[in-house]
C-alpha positions as CSV (number, residue, x, y, z in Angstrom):
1,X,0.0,0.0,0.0
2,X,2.9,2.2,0.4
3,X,4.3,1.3,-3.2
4,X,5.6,5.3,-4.1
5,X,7.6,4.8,-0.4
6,X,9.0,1.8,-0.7
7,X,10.1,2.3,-4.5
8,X,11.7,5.5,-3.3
9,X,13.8,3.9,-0.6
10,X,14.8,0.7,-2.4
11,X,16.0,3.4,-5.0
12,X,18.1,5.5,-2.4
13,X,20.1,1.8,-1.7
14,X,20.7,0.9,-5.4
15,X,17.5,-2.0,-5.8
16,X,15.3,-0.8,-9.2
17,X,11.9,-1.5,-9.5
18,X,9.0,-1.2,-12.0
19,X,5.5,-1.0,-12.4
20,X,4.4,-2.8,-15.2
21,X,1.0,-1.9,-15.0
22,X,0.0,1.2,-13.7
23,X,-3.7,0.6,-14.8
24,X,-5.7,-2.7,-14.5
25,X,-6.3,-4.3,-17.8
26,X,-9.8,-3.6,-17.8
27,X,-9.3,0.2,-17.9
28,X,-6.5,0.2,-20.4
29,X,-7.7,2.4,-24.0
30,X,-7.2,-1.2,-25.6
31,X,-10.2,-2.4,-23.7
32,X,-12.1,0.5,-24.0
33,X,-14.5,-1.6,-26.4
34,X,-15.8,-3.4,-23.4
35,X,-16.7,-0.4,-21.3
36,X,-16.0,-1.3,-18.4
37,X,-15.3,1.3,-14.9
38,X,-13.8,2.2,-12.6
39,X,-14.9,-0.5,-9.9
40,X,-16.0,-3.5,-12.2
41,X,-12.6,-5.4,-11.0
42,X,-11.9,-3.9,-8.0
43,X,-9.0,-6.5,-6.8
44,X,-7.7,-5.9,-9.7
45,X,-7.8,-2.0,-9.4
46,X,-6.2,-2.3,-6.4
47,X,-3.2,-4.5,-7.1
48,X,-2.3,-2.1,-10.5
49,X,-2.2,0.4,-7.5
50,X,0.2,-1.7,-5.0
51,X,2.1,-4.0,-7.3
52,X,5.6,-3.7,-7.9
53,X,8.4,-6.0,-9.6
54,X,11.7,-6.4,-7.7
55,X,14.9,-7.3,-9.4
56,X,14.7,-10.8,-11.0
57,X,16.6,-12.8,-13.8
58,X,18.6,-16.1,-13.9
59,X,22.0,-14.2,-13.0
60,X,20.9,-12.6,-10.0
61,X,23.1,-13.9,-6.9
62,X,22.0,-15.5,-4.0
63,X,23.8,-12.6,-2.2
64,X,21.8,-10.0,-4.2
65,X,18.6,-11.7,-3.5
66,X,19.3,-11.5,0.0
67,X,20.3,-8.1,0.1
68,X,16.7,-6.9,-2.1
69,X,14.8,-8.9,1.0
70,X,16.8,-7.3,3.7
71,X,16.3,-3.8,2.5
72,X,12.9,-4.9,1.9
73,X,12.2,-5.7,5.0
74,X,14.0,-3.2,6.4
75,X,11.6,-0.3,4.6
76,X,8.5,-2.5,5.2
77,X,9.0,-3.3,9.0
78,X,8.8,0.6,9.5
């Protein structure tokens, strides 16, 4: 729920992030032809608004995962 915060810190300690999705599909213009709202999905309004992607791909140590989750942690635990 704190997604802009948490981004902002991981930032500040070198971890990028990204938000793939910023709106649910359902609201994109590509859907507009099914005319839905604002409200037809609402889990999935709400975790376009919370949902972030952490650093992942198969080259990534097993001491960089480690640090992401304790930073993570870390920023969440406050």
């Amino acid at each position: 729920k704190k997604r802009d915060f948490v981004q902002s810190k991981l930032k500040e300690v070198g971890i990028p992030t990204a938000v793939h999705y910023p709106k649910p599909m359902h609201l994109q213009e590509c859907f507009s032809y099914l005319n839905h709202r604002i409200g037809d999905f609402p889990i999935s309004e709400m975790v376009s608004n919370e949902i972030m992607s952490l650093p992942m791909n198969p080259y990534i140590t097993q001491k960089e995962q480690q640090y992401i989750s304790n930073e993570l942690i870390k920023i969440t635990s406050k």
